[in-house]
C-alpha positions in Angstrom: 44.1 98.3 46.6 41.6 98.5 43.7 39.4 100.9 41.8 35.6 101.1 41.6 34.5 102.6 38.5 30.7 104.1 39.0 28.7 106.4 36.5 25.8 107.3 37.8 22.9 108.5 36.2 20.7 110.0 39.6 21.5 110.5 42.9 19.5 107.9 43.8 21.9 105.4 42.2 23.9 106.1 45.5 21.9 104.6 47.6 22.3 101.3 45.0 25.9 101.6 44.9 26.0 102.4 48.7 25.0 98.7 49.1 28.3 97.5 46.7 31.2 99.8 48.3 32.9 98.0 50.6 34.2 99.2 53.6 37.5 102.0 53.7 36.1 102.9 50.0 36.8 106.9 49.6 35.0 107.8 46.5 36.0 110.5 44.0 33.4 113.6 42.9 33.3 116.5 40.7 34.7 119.5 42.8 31.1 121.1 42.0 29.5 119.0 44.4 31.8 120.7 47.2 29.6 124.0 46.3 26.0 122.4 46.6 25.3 123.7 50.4 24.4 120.7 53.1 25.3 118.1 50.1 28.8 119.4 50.1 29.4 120.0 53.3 28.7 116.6 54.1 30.3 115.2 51.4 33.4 116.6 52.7 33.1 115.5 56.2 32.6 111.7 55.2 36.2 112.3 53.6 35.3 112.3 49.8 38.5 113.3 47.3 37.1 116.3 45.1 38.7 116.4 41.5 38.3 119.4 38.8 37.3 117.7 35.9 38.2 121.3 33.7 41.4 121.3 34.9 42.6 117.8 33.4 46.5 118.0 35.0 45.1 119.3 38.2 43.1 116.2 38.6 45.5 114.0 37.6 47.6 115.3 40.5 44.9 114.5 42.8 44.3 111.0 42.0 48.3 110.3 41.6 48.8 112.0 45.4 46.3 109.5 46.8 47.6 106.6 44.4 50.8 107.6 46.3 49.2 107.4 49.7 47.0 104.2 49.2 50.7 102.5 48.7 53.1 103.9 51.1 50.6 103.4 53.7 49.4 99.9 52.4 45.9 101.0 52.9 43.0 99.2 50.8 
């Protein structure tokens, strides 16, 4: 398993970045995003892992749960 580390500036540096994320790659977004309409919604159909960057311990949670997950079920 490994991390990919992306700041983007635009949302057209997705379609850059689309072209480096290798397959199986969930990414991680602001829970904001979840509110934007047709953006959200699809963003949470592909399977995207929300965080809340104001709540610092609630996202830590998040990315430890799937941490957990990526190992117990060896998944890269």
């Amino acid at each position: 398993p490994y991390v990919i580390v992306c700041n983007h500036q635009a949302s057209l540096d997705l379609l850059g970045m689309v072209e480096f994320i290798p397959d199986r790659c969930v990414p991680i977004a602001k829970k904001e995003l979840m509110y934007m309409g047709t953006v959200g919604w699809a963003c949470w159909l592909t399977g995207i892992i929300f965080i809340d960057r104001h709540k610092r311990e609630d996202a830590i949670d998040v990315i430890s749960q799937t941490a957990r997950t990526i190992r117990r079920e060896n998944v890269r």
